[in-house]
N, C-alpha and C positions, 0 to 999 in steps of 0.2 A: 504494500500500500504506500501511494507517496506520501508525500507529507508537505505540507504547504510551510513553505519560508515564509518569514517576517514582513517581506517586503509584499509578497500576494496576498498575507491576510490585508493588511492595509489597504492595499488596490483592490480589496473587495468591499470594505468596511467603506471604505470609500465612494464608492456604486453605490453601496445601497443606501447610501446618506443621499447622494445625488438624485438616486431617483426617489426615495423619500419627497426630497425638498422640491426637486419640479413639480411632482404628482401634486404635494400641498399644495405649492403656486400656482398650478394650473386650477387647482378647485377654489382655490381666492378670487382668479381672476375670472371663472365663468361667476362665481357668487357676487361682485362686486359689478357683472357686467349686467346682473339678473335684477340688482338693487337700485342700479342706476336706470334701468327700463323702468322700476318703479315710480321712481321720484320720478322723471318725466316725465309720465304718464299724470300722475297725483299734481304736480305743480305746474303743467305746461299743458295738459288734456283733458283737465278733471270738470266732470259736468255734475259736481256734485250739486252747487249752486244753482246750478239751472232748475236741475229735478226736485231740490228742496222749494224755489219759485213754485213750480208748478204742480207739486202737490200739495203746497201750502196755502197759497195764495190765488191758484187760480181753483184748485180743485179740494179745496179748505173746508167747507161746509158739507157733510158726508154724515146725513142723519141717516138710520135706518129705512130703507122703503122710499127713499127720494130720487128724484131723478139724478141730484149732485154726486149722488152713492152711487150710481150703476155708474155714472161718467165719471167716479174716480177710479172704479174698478175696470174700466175699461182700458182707461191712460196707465193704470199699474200693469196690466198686461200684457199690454204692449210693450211696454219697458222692458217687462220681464223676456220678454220674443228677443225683443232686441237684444241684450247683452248677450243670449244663446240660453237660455233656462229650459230644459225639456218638460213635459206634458202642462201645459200651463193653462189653467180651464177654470168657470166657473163651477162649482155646489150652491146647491140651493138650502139656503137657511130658514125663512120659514115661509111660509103660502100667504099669512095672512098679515104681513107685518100693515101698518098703517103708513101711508106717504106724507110729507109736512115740507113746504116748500116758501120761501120769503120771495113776492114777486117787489113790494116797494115795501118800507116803514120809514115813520118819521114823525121826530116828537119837538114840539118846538113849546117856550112859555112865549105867552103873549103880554102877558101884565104882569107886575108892572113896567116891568121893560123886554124889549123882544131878548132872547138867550136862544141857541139851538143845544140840545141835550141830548149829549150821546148816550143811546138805548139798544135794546134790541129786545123783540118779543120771547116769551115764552115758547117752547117747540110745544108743538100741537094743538098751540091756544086758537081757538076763532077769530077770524075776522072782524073785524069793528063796519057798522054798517055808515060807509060813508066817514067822515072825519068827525072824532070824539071829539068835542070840547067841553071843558067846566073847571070847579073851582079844586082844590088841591085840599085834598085831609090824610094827614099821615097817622099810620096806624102803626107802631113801635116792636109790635108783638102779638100772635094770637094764641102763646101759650095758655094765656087765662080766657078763655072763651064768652065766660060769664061776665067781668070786667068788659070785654070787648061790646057785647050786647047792652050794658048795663051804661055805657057809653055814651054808645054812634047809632043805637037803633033809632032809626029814622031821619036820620043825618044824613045819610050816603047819596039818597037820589039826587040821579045828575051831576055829583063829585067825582074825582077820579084822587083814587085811594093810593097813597105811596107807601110801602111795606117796608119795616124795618129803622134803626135810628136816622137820624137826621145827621150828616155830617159836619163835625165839630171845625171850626171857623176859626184861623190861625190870625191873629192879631196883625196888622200892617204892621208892626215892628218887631215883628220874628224875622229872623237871617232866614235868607234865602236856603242860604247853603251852610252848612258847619262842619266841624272837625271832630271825627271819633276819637275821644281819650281813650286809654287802655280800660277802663270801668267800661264802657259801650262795645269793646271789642269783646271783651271776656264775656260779658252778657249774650252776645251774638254767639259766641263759639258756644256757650254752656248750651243756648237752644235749639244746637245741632243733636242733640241727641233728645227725640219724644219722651216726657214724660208719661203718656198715655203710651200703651202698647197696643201695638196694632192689631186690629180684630181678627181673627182666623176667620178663612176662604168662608167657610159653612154658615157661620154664624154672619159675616158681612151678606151673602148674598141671601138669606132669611130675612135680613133688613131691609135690602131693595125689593120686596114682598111688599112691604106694608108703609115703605118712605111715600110712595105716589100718593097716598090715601088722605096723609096727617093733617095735608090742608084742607082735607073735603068740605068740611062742618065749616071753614074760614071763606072760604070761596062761595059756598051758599049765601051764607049771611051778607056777603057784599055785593053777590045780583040784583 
């Protein structure tokens, strides 16, 4: 058997460091050539902004059963075709969902001085026959029902009812703008974390059972 001198272990040790270190170089330089087609792509081709527009903005309003909902679903699937997504189809979720669509709204005060106030209806409220007007009564709460009756019965006709507090009116000589001390940061950071704990799936969607209902008794009373 021969036996390898000093000098050919070396000229092999040698080699195999070589090829070691091309093969590595070589798989650097496909990875860095794979990373670079990335960023390209992401900061030279990216239509991320476009697709965030246009599912946001133009196809933004997507209630169940509306015509805006089949027209978002159709501009997502198409998208989907596009980048190459295979079997890409609608299911049908239920038969008898209700439709609710916004053709105009629009709420303006007229007295004492004109103001235009930005609103937007209820989904699945009715139509006003023709343009509401009347006098303005705010109702704060209708957790006390009896209170409420005990109240406004026979107040409301011809009024239009504003639900909830009244918002609180900043003195002309409050700063516009100010600066967070550490006391206002630490307060911020402490209520990142809920003190309520979150309700479990079962028990939250047992709630949306019986949320539509709470106002029923409040919405009667102010027909």
């Amino acid at each position: 058997m021969k036996q390898l001198t000093m000098a050919s272990r070396k000229s092999i040790v040698c080699f195999a460091f070589l090829t070691v270190y091309v093969t590595g170089y070589s798989q650097l330089l496909t990875e860095e050539a794979t990373l670079s087609k990335i960023r390209d792509e992401g900061f030279q081709h990216s239509a991320a902004m476009k697709m965030l527009y246009e599912f946001t903005d133009i196809n933004g309003q997507r209630l169940t059963g509306s015509r805006e909902y089949l027209g978002a679903a159709k501009w997502t699937s198409g998208k989907m075709k596009e980048i190459g997504l295979d079997n890409v189809h609608f299911e049908n979720f239920c038969n008898h969902c209700r439709g609710w669509s916004v053709k105009t709204f629009n709420v303006e005060m007229v007295a004492p001085n004109y103001m235009h106030i930005v609103a937007y209806p209820l989904a699945m409220t009715k139509s006003t026959n023709g343009i509401a007007e009347g006098a303005l009564v705010n109702i704060e709460s209708f957790a006390d029902m009896n209170s409420v009756k005990e109240r406004f019965t026979g107040k409301l006709q011809g009024k239009i009812v504003l639900l909830g507090t009244a918002p609180r009116q900043r003195p002309l000589t409050d700063s516009l703008f100010r600066r967070f001390g550490d006391a206002d940061l630490k307060k911020m950071e402490d209520q990142l974390s809920p003190a309520v704990k979150p309700t479990p799936l079962p028990e939250e969607l047992d709630e949306w059972k019986v949320s539509d209902h709470r106002d029923k008794q409040f919405l009667e009373f102010v027909e």
